[in-house]
Every structure is written in structure tokens, then in C-alpha cells.
C-alpha positions, 0 to 999 in steps of 0.5 A: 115129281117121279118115285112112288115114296109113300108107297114104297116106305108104307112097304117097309114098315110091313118089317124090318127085312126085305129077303133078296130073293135068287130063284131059277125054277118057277115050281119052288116060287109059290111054296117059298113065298108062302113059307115066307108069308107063313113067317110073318115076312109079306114083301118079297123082292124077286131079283131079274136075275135069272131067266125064271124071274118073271114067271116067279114073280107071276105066279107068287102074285097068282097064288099067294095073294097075302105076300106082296111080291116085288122085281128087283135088280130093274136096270131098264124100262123094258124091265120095269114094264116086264116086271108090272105085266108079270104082276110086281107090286114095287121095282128096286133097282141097283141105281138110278136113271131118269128112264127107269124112274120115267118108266116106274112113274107111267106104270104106277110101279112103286120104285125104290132106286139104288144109290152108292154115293153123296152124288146119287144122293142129291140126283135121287133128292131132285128126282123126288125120292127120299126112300133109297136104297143103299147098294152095295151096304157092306162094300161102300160103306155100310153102317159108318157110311149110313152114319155120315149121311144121316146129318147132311141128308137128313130127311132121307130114309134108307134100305141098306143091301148087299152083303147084309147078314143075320149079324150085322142086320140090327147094326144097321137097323139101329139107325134111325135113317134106317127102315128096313134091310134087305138080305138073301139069309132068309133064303139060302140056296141049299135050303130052296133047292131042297124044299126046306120050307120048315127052315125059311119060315123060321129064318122069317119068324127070326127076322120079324124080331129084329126093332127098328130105332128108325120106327122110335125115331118117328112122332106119334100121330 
């Protein structure tokens, strides 16, 4: 059976936000994850979206041991096995090919694949994965969407991203098909680029704050 979903949703019950995380300079890489850390948010999602991804993603999980760094926007099997050499603990991904999920299962790579569509859906569900991503939120859908799916996948837990805000953050973790959100509030460009880490730790200490009735939902062990 291909997907890592125990795994993957142990991640999300580490807190109710994941920060999509854009970075292009490997020396800010270490101290933004610590200021992350330091505001009780551990699992970091680095995205392959610059050239410096890989080596961001190698020395947060070199010199910041306590966060749990993970590659998103995988959209190959090249990158899904870049992404484990350079240190990633988990892989998300925009959507979903058996390649990518083929690739993910031989690395022992934890891998949350992205999803859009009642379609998506059903392949993910053939495919052994029933912790998904729901990307892009705010432009399929978003709330309602999660509201429509919650009867006829029943089962199925979601990580909403794309376009998710402070704001519409606990609309979305309200549900109780809802574990975790990711979002990129956490770490805004301006304050990256200029070394705000006092700024970040506090976007983190806000968002740890944030309930989940997908936690009320589950039975007591």
C-alpha cells in the first residue's frame, strides 16, 4: 500500500499549523527555524521553490535538531529523492502521481499528496492515503468544499493550504475533517529578509493557540 499515513498525521498532531515556508538564502535557514521552534511550531515545511531549498532544508535538519523539517511542492521522484538525501523527514505535494507516491514509499519518505477534486479524491483513497492535502483551499472551495467532502469521504483527514490566513485559520480548523492548516503568515518575507525572529517566534506562539475540533472529534484511548 503506497503513503506513510500514520506517519504523516502523527506530524500534524504536533499543532494545528504547518508554515509554508519560501526561503532563497541558506544563512537565514537555521535561525528562522529556531525562531519557529522557539514558538512551539516544530514541523517546518521547506518549499522546492527556490534554488536554495535543498540546502535549507540540509542545514535546518543539521543544526536544528528539535524542528522536523520537511520538502514541499515535490512534483517529481527526482525531487522526492533530493529532498530525503538532503535531510527531509516528510514530502508534500501539490498533487499526486503514482511516480511521486512510488518514489516516497522506496525512500521511507512520508508523503502528504495534494488534492483538489472529488476525483483526486478517490485515486488518493486507492492509493492507500487518507491524510491529504487540500491545495489550493481559498481558490477550490475552501471551507464549504471541506464541508461537502466531510460526508461522502468520511474517513478522510485534510491539511487545507493556499491562501489560508490568520483569519480564516480556525474556520478551517473547526472541522472536524480538518487536522492541521498550512499557511505562509508564520513567515512573512519582509520579516525573513530582515532577520525579525522576535516577530516569527510570536506569529508561532499565536498560532499554537489555535483548537482543533478534529482533535474533540477523535475517541479517547
Amino acid at each position: 500500500m503506497l503513503g506513510r499515513v500514520m506517519k504523516t498525521l502523527e506530524l500534524a498532531a504536533l499543532g494545528p499549523v504547518i508554515p509554508v515556508i519560501v526561503i532563497d538564502d541558506v544563512e537565514r535557514a537555521v535561525p528562522l527555524a529556531l525562531a519557529l521552534v522557539a514558538g512551539g511550531v516544530r514541523v517546518l515545511e521547506v518549499t522546492l521553490r527556490t534554488s536554495a531549498a535543498l540546502a535549507c532544508i540540509e542545514a535546518i535538519a543539521k543544526h536544528a535538531p528539535e524542528a522536523i523539517v520537511g520538502a514541499g511542492t515535490v512534483r517529481t521522484s527526482d525531487e522526492a529523492r533530493a529532498a530525503s538525501a538532503a535531510g527531509a523527514r516528510f514530502a508534500v505535494s501539490p498533487g499526486l502521481t503514482e511516480r511521486v507516491a512510488k518514489a516516497c514509499e522506496e525512500l521511507a519518505l512520508p508523503l502528504l499528496p495534494g488534492v483538489s477534486t472529488a476525483s483526486e479524491l478517490m485515486m488518493a483513497g486507492e492509493m492507500g492515503f487518507s491524510f491529504v492535502k487540500l491545495f489550493p483551499a481559498s481558490v477550490v472551495g475552501g471551507v464549504e468544499l471541506l464541508k461537502a467532502f466531510a460526508s461522502p469521504f468520511r474517513g478522510t483527514v485534510f491539511c487545507p493550504t493556499g491562501g489560508i490566513t490568520a483569519q480564516s485559520a480556525p474556520d478551517y480548523l473547526a472541522l472536524p475533517n480538518v487536522a492541521v492548516v498550512g499557511g505562509s503568515w508564520l513567515t512573512p518575507g519582509d520579516a525573513v529578509r530582515s532577520g525579525d525572529w522576535t516577530r516569527i517566534t510570536k506569529l508561532a506562539k499565536e498560532s499554537t493557540q489555535y483548537s482543533r475540533a478534529f482533535l474533540l472529534s477523535k475517541p479517547n484511548p
